[in-house]
N, C-alpha and C positions, 0 to 999 in steps of 0.2 A: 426130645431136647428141651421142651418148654415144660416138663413136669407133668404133663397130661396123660391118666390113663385110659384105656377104654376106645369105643370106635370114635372120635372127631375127625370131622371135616373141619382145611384152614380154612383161611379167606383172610387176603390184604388188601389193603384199601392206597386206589391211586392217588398219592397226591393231590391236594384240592378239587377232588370228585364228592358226592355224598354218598350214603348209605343205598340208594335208588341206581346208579350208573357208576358206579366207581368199587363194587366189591367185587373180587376174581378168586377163582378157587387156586388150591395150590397143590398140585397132585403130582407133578412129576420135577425131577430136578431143572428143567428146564423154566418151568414158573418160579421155581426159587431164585436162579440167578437174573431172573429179569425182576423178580425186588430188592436183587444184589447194586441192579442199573441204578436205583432213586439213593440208594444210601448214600453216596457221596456230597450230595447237591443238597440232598433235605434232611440226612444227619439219623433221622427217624424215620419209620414206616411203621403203620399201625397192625398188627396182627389177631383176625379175631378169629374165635373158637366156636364150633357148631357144632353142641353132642346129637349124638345119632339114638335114639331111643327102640324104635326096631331098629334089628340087625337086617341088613340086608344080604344078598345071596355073595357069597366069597369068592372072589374071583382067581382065577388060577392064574399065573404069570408062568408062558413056556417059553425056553432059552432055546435062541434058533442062533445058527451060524451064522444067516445074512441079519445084516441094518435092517431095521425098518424106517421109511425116511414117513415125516409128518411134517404139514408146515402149520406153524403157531396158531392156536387159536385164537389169539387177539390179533386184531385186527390194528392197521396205522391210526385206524381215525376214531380207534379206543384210547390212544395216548399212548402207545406202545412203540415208539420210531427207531429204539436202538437195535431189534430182533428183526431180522429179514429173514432169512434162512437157517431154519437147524437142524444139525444131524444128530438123532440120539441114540444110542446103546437099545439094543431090545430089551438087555436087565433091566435096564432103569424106570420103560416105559411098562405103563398099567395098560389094560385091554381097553378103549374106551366104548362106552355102551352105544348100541347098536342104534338109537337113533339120531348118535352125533357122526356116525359113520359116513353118512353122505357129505357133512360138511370137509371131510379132511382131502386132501390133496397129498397124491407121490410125488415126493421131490427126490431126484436121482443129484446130486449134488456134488461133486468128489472136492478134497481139501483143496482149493488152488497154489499153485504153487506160487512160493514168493510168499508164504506168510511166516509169522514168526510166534515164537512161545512166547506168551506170558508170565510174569513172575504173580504174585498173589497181589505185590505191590503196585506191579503195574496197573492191576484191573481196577483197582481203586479210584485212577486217575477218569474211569469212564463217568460220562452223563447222558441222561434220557436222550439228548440232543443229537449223539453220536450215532454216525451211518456205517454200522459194525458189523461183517457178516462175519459168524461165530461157528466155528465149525466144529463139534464132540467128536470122539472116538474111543472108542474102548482100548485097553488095554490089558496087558496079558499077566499082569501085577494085581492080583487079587480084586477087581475090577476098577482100577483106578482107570480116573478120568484123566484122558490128554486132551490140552485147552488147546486151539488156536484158534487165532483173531487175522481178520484181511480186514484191512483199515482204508478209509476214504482217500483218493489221490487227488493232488489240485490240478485241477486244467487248466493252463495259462489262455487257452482260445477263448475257455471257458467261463472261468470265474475271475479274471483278474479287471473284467470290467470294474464290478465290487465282491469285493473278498469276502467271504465268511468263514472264519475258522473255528474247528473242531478238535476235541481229544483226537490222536493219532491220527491226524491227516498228516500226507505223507509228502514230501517236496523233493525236485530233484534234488536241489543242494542249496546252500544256504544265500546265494545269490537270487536265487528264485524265492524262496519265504522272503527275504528283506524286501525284494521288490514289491511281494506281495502286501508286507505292512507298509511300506509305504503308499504305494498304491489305496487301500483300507486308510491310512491317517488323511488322503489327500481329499477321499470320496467322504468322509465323515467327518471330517474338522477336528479332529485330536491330534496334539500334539504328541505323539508317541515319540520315544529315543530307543536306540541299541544301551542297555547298558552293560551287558557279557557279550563281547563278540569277539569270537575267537575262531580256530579250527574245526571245535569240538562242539561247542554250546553257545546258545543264542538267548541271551533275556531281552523281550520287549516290553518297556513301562511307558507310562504317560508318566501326564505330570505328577509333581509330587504329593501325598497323598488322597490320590486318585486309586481304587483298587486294580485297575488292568495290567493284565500281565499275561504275557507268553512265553512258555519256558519249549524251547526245543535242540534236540539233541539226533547227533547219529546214531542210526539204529548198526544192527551186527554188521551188514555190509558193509559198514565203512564208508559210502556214497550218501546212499538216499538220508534224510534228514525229517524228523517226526513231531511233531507239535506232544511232548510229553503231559504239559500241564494246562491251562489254562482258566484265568476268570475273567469273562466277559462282559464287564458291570464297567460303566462309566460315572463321575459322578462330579467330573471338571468343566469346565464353559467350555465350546467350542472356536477356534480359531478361523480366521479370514489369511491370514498370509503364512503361507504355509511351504517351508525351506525344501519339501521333498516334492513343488512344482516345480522342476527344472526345465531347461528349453525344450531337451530330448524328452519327458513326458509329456508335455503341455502338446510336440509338434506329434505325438503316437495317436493322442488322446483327442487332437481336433486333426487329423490326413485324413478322412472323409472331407471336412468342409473343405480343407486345401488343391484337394483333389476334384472337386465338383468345382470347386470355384479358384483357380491359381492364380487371380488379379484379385484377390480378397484381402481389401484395405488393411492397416496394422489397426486403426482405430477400430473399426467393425470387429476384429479381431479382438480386441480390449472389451468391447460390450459382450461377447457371444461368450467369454471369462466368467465373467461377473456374472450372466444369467444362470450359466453353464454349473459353473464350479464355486459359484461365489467369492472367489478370491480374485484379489487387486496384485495387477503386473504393472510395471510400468511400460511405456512403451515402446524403448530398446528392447526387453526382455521380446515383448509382443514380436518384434521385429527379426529378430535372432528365432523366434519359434518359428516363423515364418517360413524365413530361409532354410533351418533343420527338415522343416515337412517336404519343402519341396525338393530339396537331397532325396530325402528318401524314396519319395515319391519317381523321381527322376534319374536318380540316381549322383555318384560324384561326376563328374567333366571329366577327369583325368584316367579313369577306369572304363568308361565307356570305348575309346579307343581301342581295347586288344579284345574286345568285343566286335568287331566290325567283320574281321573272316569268318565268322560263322554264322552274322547276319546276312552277309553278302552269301552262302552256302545256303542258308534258310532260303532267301530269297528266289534262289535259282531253281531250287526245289521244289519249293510251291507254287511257282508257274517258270517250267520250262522254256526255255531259249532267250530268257532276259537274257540281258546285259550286267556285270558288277564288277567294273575295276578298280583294285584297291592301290593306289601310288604310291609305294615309299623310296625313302631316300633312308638307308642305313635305319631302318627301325624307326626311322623320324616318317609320321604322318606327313604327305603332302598332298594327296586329292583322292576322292573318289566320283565315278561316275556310275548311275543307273539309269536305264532303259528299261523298262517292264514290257515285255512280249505284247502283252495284251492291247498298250496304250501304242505300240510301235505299228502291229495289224492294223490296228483300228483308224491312225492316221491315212497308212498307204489306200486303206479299201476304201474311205470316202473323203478324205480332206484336200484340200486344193494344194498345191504346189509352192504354198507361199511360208514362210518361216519367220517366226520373230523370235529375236536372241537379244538377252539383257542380263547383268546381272547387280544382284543386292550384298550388303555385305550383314555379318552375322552378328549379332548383340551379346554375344554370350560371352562365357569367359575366356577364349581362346581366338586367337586371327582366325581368320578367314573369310571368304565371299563364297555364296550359292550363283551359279551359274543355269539358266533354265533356256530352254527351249520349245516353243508356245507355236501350235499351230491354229487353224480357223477351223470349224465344225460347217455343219449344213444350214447351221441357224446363226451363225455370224456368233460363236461364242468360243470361248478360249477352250484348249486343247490341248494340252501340256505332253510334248513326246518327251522329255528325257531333262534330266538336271544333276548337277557334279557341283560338290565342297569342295575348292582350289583353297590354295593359299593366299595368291594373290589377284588382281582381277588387271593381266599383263600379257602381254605375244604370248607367251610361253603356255599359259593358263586355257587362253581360248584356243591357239592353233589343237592343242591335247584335246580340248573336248569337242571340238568343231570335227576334229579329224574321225574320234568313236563316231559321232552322232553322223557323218558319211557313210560310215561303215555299215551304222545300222541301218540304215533308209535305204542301203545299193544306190546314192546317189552317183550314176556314170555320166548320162548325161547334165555336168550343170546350169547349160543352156536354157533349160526347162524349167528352173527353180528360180525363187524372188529370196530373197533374204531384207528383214526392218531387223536393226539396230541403231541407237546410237555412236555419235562418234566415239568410241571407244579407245583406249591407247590401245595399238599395234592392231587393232579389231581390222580397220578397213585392207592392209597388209593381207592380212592372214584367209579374210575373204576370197581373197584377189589371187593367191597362190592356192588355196585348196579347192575353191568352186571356178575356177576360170570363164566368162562367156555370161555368169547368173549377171541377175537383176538385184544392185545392191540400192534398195530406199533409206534415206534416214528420215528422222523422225523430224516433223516440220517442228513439232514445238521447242524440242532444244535447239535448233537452229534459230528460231526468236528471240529462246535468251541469247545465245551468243549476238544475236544481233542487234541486241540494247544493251546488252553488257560489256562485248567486246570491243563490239565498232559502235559505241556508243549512238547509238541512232532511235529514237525516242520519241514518242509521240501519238496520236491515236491515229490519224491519216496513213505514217509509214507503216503500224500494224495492218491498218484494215485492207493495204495496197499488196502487201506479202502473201496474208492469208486469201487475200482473191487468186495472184500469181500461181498459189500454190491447187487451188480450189479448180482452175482454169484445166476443164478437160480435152482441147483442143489448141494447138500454135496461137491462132488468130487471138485467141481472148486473151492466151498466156503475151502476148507482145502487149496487147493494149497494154497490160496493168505495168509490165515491165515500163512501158515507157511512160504511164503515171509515176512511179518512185523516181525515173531521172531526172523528171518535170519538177518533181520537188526535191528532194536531194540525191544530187550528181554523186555523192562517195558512198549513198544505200545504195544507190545504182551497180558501181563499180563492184560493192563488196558481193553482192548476189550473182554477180556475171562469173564471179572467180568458183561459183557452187555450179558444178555440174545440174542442169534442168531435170537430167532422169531419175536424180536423185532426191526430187524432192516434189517436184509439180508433176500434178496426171496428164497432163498433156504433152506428156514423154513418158511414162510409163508404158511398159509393155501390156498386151493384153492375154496372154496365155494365163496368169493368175486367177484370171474373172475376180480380182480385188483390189480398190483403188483407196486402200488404207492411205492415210500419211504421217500416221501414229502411232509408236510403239505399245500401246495402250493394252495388248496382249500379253506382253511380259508382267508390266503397269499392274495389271488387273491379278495376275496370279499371285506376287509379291504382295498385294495385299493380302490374299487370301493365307498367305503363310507370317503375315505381324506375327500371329500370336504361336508360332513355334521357333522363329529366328532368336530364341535368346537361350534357347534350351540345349542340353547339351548335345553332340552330335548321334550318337544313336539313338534319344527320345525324338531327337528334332524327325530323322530318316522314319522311323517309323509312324510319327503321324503325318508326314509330306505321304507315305502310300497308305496310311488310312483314308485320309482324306480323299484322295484319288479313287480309292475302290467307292467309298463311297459316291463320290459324284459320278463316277460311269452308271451305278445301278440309277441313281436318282434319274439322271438325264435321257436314260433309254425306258425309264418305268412310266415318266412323264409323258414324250413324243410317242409311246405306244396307245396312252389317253387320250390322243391328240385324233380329233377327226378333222382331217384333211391331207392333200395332196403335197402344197408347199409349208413350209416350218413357219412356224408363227412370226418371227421377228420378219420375217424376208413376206410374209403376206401383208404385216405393218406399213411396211416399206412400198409395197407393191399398190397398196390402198391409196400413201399418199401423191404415187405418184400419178395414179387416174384422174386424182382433184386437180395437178397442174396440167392433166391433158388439154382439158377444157380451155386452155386459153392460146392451144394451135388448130389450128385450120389445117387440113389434108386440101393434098389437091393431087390426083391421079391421075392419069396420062393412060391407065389400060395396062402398063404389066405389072411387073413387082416392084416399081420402084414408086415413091411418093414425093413429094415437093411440102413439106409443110412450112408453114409461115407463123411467125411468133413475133411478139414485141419486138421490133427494130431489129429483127434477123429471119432466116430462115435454112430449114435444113433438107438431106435431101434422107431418107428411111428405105433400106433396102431389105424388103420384106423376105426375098429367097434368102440372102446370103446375112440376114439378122446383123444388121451394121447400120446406123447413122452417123452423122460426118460430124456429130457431135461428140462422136464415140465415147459416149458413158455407157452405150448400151455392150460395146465392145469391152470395154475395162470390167464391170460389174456382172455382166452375163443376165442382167434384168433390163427389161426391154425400160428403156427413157420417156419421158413424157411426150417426146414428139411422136416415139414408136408407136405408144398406145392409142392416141389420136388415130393411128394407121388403122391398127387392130380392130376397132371401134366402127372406125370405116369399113370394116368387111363385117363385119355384125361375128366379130372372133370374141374369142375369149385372153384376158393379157396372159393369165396361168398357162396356155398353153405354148408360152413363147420363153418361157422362164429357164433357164439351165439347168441340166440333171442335178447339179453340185447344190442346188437348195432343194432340191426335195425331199418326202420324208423317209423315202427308202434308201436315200442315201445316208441321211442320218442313223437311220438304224443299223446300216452296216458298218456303219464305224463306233457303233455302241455294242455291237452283238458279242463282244469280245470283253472276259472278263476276268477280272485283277481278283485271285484267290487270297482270301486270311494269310497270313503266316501265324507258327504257334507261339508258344508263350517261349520267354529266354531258356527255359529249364528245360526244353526239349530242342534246344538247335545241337545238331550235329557237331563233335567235335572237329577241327579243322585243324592239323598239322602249318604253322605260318612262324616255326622259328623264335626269337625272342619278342619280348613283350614290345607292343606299339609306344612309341615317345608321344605325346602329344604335341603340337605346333607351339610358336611362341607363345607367350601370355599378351592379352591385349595391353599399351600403354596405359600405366594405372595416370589418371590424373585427379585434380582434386574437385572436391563435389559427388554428387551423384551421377551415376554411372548413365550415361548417355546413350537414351533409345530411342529417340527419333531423330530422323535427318535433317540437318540445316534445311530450311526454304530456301528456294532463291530469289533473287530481288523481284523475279516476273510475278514468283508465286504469291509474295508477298502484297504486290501490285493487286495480282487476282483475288486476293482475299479482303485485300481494301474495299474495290468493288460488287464485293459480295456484300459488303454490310450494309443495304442499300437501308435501313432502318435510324443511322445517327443521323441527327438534325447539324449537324456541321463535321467536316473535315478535321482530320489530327492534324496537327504542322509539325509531329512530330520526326526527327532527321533533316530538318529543313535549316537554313541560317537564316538570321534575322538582318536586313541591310537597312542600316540607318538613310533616312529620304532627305537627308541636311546634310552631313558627312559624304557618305557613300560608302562608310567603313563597314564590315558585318561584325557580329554577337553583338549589339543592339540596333533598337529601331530610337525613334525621333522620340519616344516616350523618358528615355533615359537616353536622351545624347546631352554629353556634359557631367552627368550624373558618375564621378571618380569612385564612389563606393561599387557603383553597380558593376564596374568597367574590372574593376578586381576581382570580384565574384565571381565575371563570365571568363576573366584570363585564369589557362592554364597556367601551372607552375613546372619550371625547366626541374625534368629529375636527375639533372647533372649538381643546380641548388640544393643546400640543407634544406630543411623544413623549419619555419620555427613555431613555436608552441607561442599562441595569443596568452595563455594563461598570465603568462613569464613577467608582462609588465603588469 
């Protein structure tokens, strides 16, 4: 074809290689069409000629019925990247001599399916660049060649971090390529636009006289979609604010960070932009991203609902004999309750008899209140049996979940059992009709605010006179203090006489508990531990309340298994300090079991058989008291060995030995037959501002945090009125008495009056 007669050898030369590494011979058709790959991009290829002066020996070419497969002799990292695999005709191919034999490789390769013809036209549009696996075949037409090409696909898992596109890469559809430029203009700062967007055909250009362009088109399927053209050359400035960062990419593109961190500031968020992507958001946008990730992340609120029966079927599945009742009313969401077998064992086998019931309400976007159920452990630490999503927090709410939570425990006798709660509406009722005989405590400290809030009784003497009463674990000491508050005011008096004493002071407390709480502090304490899922939507929130949970049973039983010793660490604390106030009783023995000890301005009497002092903390608590231990001491004992099973470490271990299994991911629960789709509950009252997530203080709390700041060098006066020392009037003092300007400034204006505008005169 080039006019040459005689024996030559070719040889072309790679593109920007020299004479030394860049010459390749050209012997079968398969080396021609891979210097067919440079034509397009470089226009030229150089071709040089090498005569043969001896002849050498003729080689015979014999036609066999099978392929012979070979794979290329250039190699990727000769500059050869668009040849992976190819199959050629045994016509075509020459015998190669015998000491390039070892280099060659059988490749068994059959045409894959899903490829398509090429036209002559097409093949044009190839460059060095492209990742083409090229498959020959002979045919049965005077040995013509039949072409087919299988073309690179994009993987969205894959590449759409950053895009790189190729001649005939292949898209599902044309939704996915725009994504992908966009994506590519966001990660590299070019302004690209659609300018043919249709059905059929997609032009991508930048700006105007910029050469990039993307031409693609549906291939014969109809479906899939092909990058036909392209040129990949830039030669415009790069952009900062860029139209195709939308919320919904910005929140795809940073749900890692949203996700490790879901209290991750909007501002924080605006700098990790700017490091990130170099592009300026404002910080609505930032804010609105925000929200979108943790959607996703989370899911919607309103769709997680008809999600709940096959969590609650998950649930039961992955540890048998739970508890999951789903409440509806006509498809309307009204409560659910759960019990996890594990956490239900685990109370009966070691936790004391005692119950604290509270509940918090939910910050999310829908009504409701979490309602929980909190027992005591071996080491005096919270222990969560059971908790339910009500609607409201009212009779109807708790008698429902009080009445499961019987069911579960086999509570028959309730003679046996102490219940802490708050005064709750319709709560002490509903106590009273399902546990009949129990021991109901309320919690002293909202009994204080009521008691500077309600009956206005204020003061630091009437505190300190309450919390002794309450403190008081015997009659005798409970009357003193009672009769200090009448001593000083006669209606704190009266108002605490109308409060039942078992209900609140240990020296009416039963003693089968061995626990002389007077604070709900166990509910308190787990409520905190759940802040930071109370605002989520109801099936994220349920599934990290029992991660959580699984987690801290293994924690808690992985720990006390490291623990060397007898009693659990907190209750040896405890037991330590109380050896230090031995020291200040005196024993006096008589010869049996009983002791007489003497203490500062009293004394008591310790009965060492029957493990009781008439001080009876040692009865309440089930830890021997500071006079007991004087006793113990006196016999040359040990206090550990007077201590109650209920704080030991073997008891703790069996109420840990029981454990809360994984559930799987949503995409494997069980379908659940439950009828029509769940309604969600009402919407919380929208009001104006920011959406409100923490709870009012109350005035005591308020009071407590004053006194915490023991660090200001003077008092606020702020909430206070100012009373004039001349007048006697308030909203001034003597500073400004007379003073008519000031006296208008501090006067309210009736908003019955117009307003008038100063401007005006």
């Amino acid at each position: 074809m080039l006019g040459y007669k005689g024996d030559i050898t070719y040889h072309w030369m790679i593109p920007g290689r020299g004479l030394n590494d860049g010459l390749f011979k050209i012997e079968v058709d398969v080396d021609a069409m891979t210097v067919g790959l440079y034509v397009p991009d470089n226009r030229e290829v150089e071709i040089y000629c090498e005569h043969i002066s001896e002849l050498g020996t003729t080689q015979n070419m014999n036609n066999t019925e099978d392929d012979v497969f070979y794979e290329s002799e250039y190699d990727l990292d000769d500059g050869i990247d668009g040849l992976v695999d190819v199959k050629i005709s045994s016509t075509l191919i020459h015998e190669r001599k015998k000491k390039e034999k070892q280099k060659q490789k059988v490749i068994d390769k059959e045409p894959t399916e899903g490829a398509y013809d090429l036209s002559d036209n097409d093949f044009g549009y190839f460059s060095d660049n492209d990742q083409l696996f090229l498959d020959y075949a002979t045919s049965d037409n005077d040995g013509e060649v039949e072409r087919k090409v299988k073309f690179s696909e994009f993987h969205v898992e894959r590449d759409m971090e950053n895009p790189e596109f190729v001649v005939g890469m292949m898209f599902k559809d044309f939704d996915e390529l725009k994504d992908a430029c966009r994506q590519y203009s966001l990660v590299n700062h070019f302004g690209i636009d659609f300018k043919h967007n249709d059905r059929e055909r997609l032009d991508v250009k930048c700006k105007e006289g910029c050469p990039f362009r993307i031409w693609a088109s549906k291939m014969p399927d109809k479906t899939t979609v092909q990058i036909k053209s392209i040129v990949n050359e830039h030669n415009c400035s790069k952009i900062f604010e860029n139209k195709f960062a939308s919320v919904e990419r910005l929140a795809r593109w940073f749900l890692e960070a949203f996700q490790n961190n879901p209290k991750l500031k909007v501002d924080t968020f605006l700098v990790m932009v700017k490091k990130e992507l170099k592009l300026e958001i404002n910080w609505m946008k930032g804010y609105r991203t925000k929200v979108k990730a943790l959607e996703i992340i989370r899911g919607k609120d309103e769709d997680q609902y008809s999600k709940l029966p096959k969590y609650c079927g998950e649930l039961r599945k992955r540890n048998p004999g739970s508890t999951t009742i789903l409440h509806l009313e006509r498809s309307l969401f009204q409560r659910i309750y759960i019990c996890i077998k594990a956490l239900k064992d685990g109370f009966l086998a070691g936790c004391r008899p005692i119950i604290s019931i509270d509940g918090c309400w939910l910050k999310g976007k829908y009504e409701g209140h979490l309602l929980t159920a909190i027992g005591i452990d071996a080491n005096d630490c919270i222990y969560p049996i059971a908790y339910a999503v009500v609607e409201k927090e009212n009779k109807n709410s708790w008698g429902w979940f009080l009445e499961l939570l019987a069911y579960d425990l086999n509570i028959d006798n309730s003679h046996a059992w102490t219940f802490v709660s708050d005064r709750q509406k319709g709560l002490i009722s509903i106590v009273q009709s399902l546990f009949p005989g129990c021991e109901h405590r309320f919690c002293v400290r909202h009994m204080y605010q009521n008691f500077i809030k309600i009956a206005v009784h204020r003061g630091k003497t009437l505190k300190d006179y309450l919390w002794a009463a309450a403190r008081a674990s015997y009659v005798g000491e409970f009357n003193y203090w009672m009769d200090k508050i009448e001593n000083t005011c006669d209606s704190a008096y009266k108002w605490l006489k109308e409060k039942p004493a078992e209900e609140w002071s240990r020296s009416h407390f039963r003693t089968f508990s061995k626990c002389d709480m007077l604070l709900n502090n166990l509910c308190e304490s787990f409520n905190n531990v759940l802040l930071d899922v109370r605002d989520k939507p109801i099936l994220t929130m349920l599934e990290e309340i029992n991660s959580k949970l699984m987690r801290r049973v293994y924690k808690q039983r992985d720990a006390m298994r490291r623990f060397d010793g007898q009693i659990c660490p907190k209750i040896q604390k405890k037991l330590d300090k109380l050896k230090i106030e031995s020291f200040k009783c005196i024993p006096d023995w008589s010869g049996g079991q009983t002791f007489q000890v003497r203490c500062p301005l009293t004394q008591f009497v310790v009965d060492m058989a029957e493990r009781t002092c008439s001080c009876r903390r040692w009865q309440l608590t089930g830890l021997p008291c500071s006079h007991a231990i004087c006793c113990i001491f006196n016999r040359r004992e040990h206090a550990e060995d007077y201590v109650d099973d209920c704080y030991k470490v073997a008891t703790f271990l069996n109420t840990y030995s029981y454990t809360i299994n994984p559930i799987a991911g949503e995409d494997q629960w069980d379908l659940v037959q439950h009828g029509d789709a769940i309604i969600p509950p009402k919407l919380s009252k929208p009001k104006r501002g920011r959406h409100q997530t923490k709870r009012k203080k109350d005035f005591v709390e308020i009071l407590e945090d004053g006194e915490k700041k023991s660090n200001l060098s003077k008092l606020s006066r702020k909430g206070l009125k100012m009373t004039c020392s001349i007048c006697g009037q308030q909203g001034h003092n003597k500073r400004f008495h007379g003073d008519e300007n000031h006296l208008q400034k501090r006067t309210r204006v009736d908003s019955s009056e117009p307003l008038t505008n100063p401007l005006q005169d």
